[in-house]
DSSP file (Angstrom, degrees, kcal/mol; ACC not computed):
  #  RESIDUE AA STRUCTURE BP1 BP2  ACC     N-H-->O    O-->H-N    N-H-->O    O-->H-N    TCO  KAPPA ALPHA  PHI   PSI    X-CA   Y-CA   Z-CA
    1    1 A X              0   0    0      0, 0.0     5,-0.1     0, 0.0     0, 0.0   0.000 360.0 360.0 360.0 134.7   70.7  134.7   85.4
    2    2 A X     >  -     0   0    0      1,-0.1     4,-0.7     3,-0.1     5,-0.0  -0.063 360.0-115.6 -59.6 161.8   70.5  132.1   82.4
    3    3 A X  H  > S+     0   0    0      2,-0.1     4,-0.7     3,-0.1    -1,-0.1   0.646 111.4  63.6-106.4   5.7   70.2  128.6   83.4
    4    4 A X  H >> S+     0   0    0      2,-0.1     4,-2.0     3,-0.1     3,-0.6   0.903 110.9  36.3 -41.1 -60.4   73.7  128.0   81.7
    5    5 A X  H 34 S+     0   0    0      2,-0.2     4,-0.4     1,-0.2    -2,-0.1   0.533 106.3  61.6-111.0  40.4   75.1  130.0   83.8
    6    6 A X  H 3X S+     0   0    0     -4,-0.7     4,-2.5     2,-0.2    -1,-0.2   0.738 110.9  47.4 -56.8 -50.1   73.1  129.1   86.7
    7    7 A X  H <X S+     0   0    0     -4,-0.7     4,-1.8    -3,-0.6    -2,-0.2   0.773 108.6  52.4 -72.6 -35.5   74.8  125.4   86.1
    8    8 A X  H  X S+     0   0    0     -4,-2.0     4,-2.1     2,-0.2     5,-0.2   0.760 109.5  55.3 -71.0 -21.1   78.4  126.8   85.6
    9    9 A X  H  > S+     0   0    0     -4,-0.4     4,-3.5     2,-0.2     5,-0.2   0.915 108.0  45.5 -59.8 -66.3   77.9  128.6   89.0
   10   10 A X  H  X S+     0   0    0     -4,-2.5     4,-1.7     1,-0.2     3,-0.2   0.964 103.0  59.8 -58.4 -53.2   77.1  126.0   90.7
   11   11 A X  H  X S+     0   0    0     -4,-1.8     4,-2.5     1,-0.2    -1,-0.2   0.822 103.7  53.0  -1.7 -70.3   79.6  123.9   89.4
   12   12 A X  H  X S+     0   0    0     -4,-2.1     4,-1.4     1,-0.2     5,-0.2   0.902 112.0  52.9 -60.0 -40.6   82.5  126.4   90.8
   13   13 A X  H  X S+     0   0    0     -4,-3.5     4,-0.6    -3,-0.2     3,-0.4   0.918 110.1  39.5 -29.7 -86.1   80.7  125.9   93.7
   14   14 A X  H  X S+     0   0    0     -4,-1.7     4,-1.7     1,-0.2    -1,-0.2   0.563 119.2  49.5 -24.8 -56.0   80.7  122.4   93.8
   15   15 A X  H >X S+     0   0    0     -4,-2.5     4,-1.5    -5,-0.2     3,-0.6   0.973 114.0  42.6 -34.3 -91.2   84.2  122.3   92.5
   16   16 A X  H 3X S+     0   0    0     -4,-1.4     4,-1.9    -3,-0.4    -2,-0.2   0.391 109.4  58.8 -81.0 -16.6   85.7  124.8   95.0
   17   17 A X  H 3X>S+     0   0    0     -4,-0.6     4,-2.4    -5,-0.2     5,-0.6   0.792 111.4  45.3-104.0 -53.6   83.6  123.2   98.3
   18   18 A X  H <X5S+     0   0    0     -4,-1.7     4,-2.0    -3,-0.6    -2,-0.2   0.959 115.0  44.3 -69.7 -24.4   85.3  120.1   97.5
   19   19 A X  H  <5S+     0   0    0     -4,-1.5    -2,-0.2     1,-0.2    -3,-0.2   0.960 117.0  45.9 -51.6 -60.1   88.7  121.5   97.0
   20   20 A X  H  <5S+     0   0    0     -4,-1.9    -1,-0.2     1,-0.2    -3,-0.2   0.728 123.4  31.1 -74.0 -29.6   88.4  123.7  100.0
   21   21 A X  H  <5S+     0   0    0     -4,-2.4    -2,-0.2    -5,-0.1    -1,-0.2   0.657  82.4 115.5-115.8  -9.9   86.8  120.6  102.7
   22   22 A X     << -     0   0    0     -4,-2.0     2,-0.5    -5,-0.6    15,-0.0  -0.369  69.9-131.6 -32.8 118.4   88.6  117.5  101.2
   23   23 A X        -     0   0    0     13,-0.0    15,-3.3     3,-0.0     2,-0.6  -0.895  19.7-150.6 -81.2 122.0   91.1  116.3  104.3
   24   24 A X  E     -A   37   0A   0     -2,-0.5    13,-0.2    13,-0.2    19,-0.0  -0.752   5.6-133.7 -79.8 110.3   94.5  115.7  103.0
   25   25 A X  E     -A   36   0A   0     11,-1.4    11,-1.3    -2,-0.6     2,-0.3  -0.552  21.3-138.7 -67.3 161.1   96.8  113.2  104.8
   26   26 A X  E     -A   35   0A   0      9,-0.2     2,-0.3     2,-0.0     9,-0.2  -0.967  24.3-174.2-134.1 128.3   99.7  114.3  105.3
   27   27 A X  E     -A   34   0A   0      7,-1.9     7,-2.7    -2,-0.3     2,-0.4  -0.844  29.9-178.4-133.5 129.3  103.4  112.4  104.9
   28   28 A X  E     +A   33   0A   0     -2,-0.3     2,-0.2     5,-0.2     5,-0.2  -1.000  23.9 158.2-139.8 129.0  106.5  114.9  106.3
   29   29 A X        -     0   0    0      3,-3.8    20,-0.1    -2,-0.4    93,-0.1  -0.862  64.2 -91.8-124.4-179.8  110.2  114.8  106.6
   30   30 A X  S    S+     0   0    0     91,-0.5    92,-0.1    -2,-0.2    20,-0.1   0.866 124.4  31.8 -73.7 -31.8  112.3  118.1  107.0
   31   31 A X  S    S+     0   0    0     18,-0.2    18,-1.4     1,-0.1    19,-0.3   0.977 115.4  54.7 -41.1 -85.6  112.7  118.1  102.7
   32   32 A X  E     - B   0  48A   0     16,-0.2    -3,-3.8    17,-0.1     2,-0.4  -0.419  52.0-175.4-115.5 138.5  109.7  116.7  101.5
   33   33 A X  E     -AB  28  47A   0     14,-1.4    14,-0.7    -5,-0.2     2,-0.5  -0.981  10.0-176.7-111.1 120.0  106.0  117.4  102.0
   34   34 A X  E     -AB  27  46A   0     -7,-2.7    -7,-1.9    -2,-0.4     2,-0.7  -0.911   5.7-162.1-123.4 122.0  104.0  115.1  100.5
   35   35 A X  E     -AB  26  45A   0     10,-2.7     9,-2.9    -2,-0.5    10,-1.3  -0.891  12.1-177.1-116.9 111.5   99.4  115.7  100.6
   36   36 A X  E     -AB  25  43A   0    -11,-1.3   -11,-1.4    -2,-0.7     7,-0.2  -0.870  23.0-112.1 -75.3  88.8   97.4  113.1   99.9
   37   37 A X  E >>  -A   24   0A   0      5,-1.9     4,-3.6    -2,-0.5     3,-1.2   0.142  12.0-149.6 -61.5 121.3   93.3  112.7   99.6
   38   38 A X  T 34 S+     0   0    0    -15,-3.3    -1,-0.2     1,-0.2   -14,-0.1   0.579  92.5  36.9 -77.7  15.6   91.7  110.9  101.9
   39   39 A X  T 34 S+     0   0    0    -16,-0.2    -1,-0.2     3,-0.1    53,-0.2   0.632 126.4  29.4-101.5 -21.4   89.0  109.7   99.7
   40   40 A X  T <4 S-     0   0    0     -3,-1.2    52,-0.2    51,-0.3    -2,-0.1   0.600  86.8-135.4-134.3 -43.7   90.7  109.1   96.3
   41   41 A X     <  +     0   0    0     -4,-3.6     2,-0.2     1,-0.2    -3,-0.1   0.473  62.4 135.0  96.2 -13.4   94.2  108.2   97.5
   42   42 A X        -     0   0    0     48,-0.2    -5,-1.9    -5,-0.2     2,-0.3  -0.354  63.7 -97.4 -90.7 154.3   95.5  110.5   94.7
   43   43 A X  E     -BC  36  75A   0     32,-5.4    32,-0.8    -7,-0.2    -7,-0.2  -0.785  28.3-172.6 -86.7 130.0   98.7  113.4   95.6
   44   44 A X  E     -     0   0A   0     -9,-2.9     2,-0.3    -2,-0.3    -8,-0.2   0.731  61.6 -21.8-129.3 -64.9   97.2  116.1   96.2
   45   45 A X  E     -B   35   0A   0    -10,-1.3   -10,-2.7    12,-0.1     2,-0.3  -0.994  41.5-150.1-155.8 146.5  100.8  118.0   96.3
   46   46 A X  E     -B   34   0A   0     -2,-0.3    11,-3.9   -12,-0.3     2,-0.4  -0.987  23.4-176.5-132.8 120.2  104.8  117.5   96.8
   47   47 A X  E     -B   33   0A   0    -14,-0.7   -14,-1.4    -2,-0.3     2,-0.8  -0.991  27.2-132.5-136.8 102.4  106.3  120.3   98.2
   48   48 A X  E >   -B   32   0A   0     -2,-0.4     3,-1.6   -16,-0.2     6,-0.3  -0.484  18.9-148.0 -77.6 116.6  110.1  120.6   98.8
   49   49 A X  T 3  S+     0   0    0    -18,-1.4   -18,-0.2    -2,-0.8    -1,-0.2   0.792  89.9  51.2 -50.2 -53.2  110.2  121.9  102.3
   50   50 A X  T 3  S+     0   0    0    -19,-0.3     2,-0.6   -20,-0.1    -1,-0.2   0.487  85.6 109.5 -60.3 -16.9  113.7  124.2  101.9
   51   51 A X    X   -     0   0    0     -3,-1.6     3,-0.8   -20,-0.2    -4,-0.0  -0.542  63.3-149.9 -69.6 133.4  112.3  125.8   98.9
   52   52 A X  T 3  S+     0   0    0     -2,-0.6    -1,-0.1     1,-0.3    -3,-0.1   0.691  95.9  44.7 -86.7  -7.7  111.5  129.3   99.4
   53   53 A X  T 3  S-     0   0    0     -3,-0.1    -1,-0.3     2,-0.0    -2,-0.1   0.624 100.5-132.5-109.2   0.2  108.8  129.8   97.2
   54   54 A X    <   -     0   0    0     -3,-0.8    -5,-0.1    -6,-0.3    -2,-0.1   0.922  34.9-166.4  41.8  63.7  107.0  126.3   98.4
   55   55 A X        -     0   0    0     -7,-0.2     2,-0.4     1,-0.1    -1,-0.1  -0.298  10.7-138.8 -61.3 160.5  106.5  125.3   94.7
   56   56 A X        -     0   0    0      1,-0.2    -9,-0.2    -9,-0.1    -1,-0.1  -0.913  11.1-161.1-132.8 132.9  104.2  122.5   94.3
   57   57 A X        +     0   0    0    -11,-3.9    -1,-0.2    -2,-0.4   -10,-0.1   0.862  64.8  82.9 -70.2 -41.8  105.0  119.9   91.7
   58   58 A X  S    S-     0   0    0    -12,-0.1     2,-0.3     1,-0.1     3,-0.1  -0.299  83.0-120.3 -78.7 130.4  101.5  118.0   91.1
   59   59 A X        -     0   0    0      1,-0.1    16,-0.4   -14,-0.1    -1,-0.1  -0.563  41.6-102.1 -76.0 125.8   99.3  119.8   88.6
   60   60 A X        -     0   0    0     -2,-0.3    -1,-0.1     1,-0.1     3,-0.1  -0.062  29.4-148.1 -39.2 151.2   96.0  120.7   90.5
   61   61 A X  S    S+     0   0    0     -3,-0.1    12,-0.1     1,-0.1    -1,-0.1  -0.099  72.5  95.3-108.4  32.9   92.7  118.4   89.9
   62   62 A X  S    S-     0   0    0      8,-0.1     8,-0.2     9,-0.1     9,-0.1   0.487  90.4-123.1-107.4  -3.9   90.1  120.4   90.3
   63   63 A X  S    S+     0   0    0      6,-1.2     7,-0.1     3,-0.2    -2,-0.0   0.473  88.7 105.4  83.5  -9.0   89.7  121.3   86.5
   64   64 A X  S    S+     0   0    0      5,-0.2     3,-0.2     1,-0.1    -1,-0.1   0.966  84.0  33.3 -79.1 -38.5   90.1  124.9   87.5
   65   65 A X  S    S+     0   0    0      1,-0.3     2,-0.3     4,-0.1    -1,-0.1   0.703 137.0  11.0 -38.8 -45.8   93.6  125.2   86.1
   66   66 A X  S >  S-     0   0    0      3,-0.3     3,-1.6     1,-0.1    -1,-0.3  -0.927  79.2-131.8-156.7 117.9   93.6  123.0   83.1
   67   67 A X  T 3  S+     0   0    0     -2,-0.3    -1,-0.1     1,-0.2    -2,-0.0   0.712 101.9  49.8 -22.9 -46.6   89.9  121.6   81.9
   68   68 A X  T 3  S+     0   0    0      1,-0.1     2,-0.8     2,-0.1    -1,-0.2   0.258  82.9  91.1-111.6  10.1   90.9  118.2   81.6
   69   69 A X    <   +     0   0    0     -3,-1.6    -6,-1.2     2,-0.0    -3,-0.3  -0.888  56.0 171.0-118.9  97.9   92.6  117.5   84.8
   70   70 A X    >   -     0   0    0     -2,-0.8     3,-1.6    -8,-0.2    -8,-0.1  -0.188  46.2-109.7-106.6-173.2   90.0  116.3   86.8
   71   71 A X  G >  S+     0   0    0      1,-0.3     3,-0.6    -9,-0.1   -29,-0.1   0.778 116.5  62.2 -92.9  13.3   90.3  114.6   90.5
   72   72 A X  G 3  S+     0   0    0      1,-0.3    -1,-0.3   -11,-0.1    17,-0.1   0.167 112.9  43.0-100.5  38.9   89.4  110.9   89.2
   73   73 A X  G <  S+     0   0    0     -3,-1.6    -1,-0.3   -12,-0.1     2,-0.1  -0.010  84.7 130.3-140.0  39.4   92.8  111.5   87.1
   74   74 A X  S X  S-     0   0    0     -3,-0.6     3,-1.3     1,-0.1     2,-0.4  -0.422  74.2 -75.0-112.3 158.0   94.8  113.2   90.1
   75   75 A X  B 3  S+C   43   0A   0    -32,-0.8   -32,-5.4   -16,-0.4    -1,-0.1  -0.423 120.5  30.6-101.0 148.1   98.2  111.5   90.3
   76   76 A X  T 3  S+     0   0    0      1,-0.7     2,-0.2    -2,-0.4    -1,-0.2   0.600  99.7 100.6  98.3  27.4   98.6  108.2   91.7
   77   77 A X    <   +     0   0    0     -3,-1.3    -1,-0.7   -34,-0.1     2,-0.3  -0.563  52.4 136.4-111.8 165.0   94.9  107.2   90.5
   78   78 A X        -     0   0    0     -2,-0.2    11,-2.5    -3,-0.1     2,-0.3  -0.977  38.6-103.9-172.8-110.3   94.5  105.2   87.5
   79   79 A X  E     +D   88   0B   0     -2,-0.3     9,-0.3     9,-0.2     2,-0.3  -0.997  12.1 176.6-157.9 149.3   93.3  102.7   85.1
   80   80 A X  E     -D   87   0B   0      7,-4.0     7,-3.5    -2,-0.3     2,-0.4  -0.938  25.2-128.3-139.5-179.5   94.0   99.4   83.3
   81   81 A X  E     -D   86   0B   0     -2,-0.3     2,-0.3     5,-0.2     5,-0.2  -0.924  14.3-157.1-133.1 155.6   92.0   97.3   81.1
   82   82 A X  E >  S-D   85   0B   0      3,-2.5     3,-1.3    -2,-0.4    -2,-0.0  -0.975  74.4 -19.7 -85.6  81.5   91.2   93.7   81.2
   83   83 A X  T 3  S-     0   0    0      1,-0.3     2,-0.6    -2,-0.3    -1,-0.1   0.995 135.2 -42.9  67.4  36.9   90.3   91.5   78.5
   84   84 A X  T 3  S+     0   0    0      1,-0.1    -1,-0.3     0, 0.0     2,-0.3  -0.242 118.3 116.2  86.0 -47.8   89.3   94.8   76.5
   85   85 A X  E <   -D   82   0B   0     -3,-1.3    -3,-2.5    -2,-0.6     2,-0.2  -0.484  59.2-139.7 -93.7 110.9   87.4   96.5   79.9
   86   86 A X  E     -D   81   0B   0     -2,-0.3     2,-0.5    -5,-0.2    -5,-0.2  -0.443  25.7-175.0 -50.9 114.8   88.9   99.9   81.5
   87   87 A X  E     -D   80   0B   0     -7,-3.5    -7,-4.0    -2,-0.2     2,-0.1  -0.954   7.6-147.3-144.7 128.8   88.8   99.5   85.0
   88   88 A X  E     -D   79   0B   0     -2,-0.5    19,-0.2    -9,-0.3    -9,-0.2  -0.243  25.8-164.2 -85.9 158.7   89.6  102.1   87.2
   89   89 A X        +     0   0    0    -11,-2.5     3,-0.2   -17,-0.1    19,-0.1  -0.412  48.6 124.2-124.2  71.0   91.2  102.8   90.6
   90   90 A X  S    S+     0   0    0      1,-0.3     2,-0.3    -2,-0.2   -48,-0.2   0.635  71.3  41.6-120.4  -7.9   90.1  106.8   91.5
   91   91 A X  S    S-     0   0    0     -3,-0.1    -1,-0.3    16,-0.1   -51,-0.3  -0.780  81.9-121.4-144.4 109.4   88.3  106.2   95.0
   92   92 A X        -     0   0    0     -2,-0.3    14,-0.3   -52,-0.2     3,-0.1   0.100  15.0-159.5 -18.8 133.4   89.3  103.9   98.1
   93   93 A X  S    S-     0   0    0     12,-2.9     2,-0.3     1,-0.4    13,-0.2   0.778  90.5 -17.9 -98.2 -39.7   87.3  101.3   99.6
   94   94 A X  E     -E  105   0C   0     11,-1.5    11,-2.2     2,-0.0    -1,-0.4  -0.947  54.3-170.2-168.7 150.0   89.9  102.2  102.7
   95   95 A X  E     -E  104   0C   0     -2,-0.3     2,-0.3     9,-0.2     9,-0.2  -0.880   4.4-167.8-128.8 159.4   93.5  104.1  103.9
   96   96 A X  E     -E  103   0C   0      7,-3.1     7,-0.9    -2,-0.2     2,-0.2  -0.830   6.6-166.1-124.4-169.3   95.2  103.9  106.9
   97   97 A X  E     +E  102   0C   0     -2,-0.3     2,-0.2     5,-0.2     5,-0.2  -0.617  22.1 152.0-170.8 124.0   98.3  106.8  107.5
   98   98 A X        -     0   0    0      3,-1.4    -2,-0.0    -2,-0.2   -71,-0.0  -0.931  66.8  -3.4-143.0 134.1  100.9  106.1  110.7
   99   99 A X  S    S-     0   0    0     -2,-0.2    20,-0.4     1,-0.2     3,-0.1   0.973 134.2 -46.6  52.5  61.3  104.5  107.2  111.0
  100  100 A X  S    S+     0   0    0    -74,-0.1    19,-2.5     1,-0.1     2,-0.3   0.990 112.0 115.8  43.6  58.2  104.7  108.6  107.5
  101  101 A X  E     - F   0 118C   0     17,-0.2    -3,-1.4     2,-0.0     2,-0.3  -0.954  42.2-165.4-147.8 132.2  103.0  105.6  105.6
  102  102 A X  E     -EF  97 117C   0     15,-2.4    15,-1.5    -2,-0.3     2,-0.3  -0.952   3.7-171.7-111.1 160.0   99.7  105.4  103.6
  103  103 A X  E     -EF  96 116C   0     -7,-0.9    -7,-3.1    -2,-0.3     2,-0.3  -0.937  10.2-175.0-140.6 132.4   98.4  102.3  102.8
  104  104 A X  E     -EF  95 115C   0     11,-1.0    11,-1.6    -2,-0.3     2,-0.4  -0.985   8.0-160.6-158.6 106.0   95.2  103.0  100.2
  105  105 A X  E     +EF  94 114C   0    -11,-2.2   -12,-2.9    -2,-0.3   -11,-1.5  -0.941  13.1 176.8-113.7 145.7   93.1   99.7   99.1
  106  106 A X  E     - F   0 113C   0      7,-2.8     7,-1.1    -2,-0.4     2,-0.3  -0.733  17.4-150.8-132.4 173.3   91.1   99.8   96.2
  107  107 A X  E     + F   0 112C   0     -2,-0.2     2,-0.3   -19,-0.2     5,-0.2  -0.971  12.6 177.8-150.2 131.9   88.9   97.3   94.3
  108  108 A X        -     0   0    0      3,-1.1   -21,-0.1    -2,-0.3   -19,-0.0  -0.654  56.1 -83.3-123.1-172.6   88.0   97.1   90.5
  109  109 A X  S    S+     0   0    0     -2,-0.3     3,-0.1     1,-0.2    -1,-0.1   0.634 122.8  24.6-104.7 -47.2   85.9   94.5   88.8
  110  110 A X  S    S+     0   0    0      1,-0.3     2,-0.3     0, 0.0    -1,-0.2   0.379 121.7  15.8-126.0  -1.7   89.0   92.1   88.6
  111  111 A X        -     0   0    0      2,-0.0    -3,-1.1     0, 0.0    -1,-0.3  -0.902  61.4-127.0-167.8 152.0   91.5   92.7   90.9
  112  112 A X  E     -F  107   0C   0     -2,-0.3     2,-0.3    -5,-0.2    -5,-0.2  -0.700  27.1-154.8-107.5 170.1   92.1   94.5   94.2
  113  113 A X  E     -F  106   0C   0     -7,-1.1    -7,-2.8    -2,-0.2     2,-0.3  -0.916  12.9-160.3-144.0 149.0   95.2   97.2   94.8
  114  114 A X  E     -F  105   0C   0     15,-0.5     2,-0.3    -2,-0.3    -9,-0.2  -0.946   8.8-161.8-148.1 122.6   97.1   98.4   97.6
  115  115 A X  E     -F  104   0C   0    -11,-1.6   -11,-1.0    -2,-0.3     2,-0.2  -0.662  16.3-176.4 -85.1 145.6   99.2  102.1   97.2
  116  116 A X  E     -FG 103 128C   0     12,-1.2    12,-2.6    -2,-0.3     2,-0.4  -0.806   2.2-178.5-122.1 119.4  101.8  102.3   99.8
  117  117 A X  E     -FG 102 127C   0    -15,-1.5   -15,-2.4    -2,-0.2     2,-0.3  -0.993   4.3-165.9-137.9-179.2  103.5  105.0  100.0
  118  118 A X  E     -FG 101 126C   0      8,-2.7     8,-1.1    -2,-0.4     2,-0.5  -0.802  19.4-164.0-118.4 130.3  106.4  106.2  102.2
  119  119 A X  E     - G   0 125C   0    -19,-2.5     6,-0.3   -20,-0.4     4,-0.2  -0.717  21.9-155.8-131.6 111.8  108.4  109.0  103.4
  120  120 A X    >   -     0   0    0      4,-3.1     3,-0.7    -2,-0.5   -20,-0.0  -0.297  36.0 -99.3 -79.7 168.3  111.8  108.1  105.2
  121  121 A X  T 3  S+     0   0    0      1,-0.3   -91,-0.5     2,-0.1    -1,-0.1   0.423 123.5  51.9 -57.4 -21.7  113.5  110.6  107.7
  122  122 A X  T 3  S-     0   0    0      2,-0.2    -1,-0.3   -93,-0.1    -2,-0.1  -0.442 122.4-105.2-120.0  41.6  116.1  111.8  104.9
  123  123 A X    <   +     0   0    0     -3,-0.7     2,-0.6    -4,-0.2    -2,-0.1   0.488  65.6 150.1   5.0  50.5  113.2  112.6  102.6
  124  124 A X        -     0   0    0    -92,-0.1    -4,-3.1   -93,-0.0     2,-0.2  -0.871  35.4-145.1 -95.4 141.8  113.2  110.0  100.1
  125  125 A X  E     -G  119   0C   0     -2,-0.6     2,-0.4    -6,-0.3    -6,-0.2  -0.646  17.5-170.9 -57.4 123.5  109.7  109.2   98.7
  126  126 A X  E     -G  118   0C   0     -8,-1.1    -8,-2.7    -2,-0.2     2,-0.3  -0.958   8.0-170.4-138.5 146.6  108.8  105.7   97.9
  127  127 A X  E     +G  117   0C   0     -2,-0.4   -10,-0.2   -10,-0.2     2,-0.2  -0.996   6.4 174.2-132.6 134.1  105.8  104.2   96.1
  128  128 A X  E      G  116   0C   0    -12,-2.6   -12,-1.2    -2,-0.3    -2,-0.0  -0.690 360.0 360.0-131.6 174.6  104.8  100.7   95.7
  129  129 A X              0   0    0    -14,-0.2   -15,-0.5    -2,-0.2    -1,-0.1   0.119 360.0 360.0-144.6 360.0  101.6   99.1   94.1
């Protein structure tokens, strides 16, 4: 085996190990399924519960699908800049999740952020920053 693709093996490894042991929270009403990671904060998936084929609307982050969709870009991560400087939000300092709420704090270089979001009994979704 080359050591190229000694390093792309492992990779998928690497890749697929997080994919596969990552714990999702999870936010439920009888419509909407909503999975969240509990390291990043980013949705993981939304899954309308009455659908028969249990589509899920968020494009995967694991870079196995599409190259460039990677998990520090997984939705409900992201970025502003400052005074010219990108600062990012892609991994939690801490969450909680109780009664179909997560609460997600982050910290960048200049300001800290709290995700909340919410999934009411009649499956509406809300997200606040």
């Amino acid at each position: 085996m080359t050591k190229h693709k000694l390093i792309n093996y492992l990779l998928l490894i690497s890749l697929m190990s997080t994919s596969l042991f990552a714990e999702n929270i999870q936010l439920k009403s009888p419509t909407l399924n909503l999975q969240i990671d509990s390291k990043t904060g980013g949705v993981q998936s939304i899954v309308n519960e009455q659908d028969k084929y249990q589509m899920n609307w968020i494009i995967k982050s694991d870079s196995l699908e599409y190259p460039w969709q990677t998990a520090k870009l997984a939705w409900g991560l992201g970025y502003g800049v400052v005074n010219g400087d990108t600062v990012r939000w892609n991994k939690s300092v801490s969450q909680t999740s109780v009664n179909n709420q997560s609460l997600f704090r982050y910290h960048t270089r200049y300001f800290d952020l709290v995700v909340e979001r919410t999934i009411s009994s009649n499956g509406i979704c809300t997200e606040s920053y």
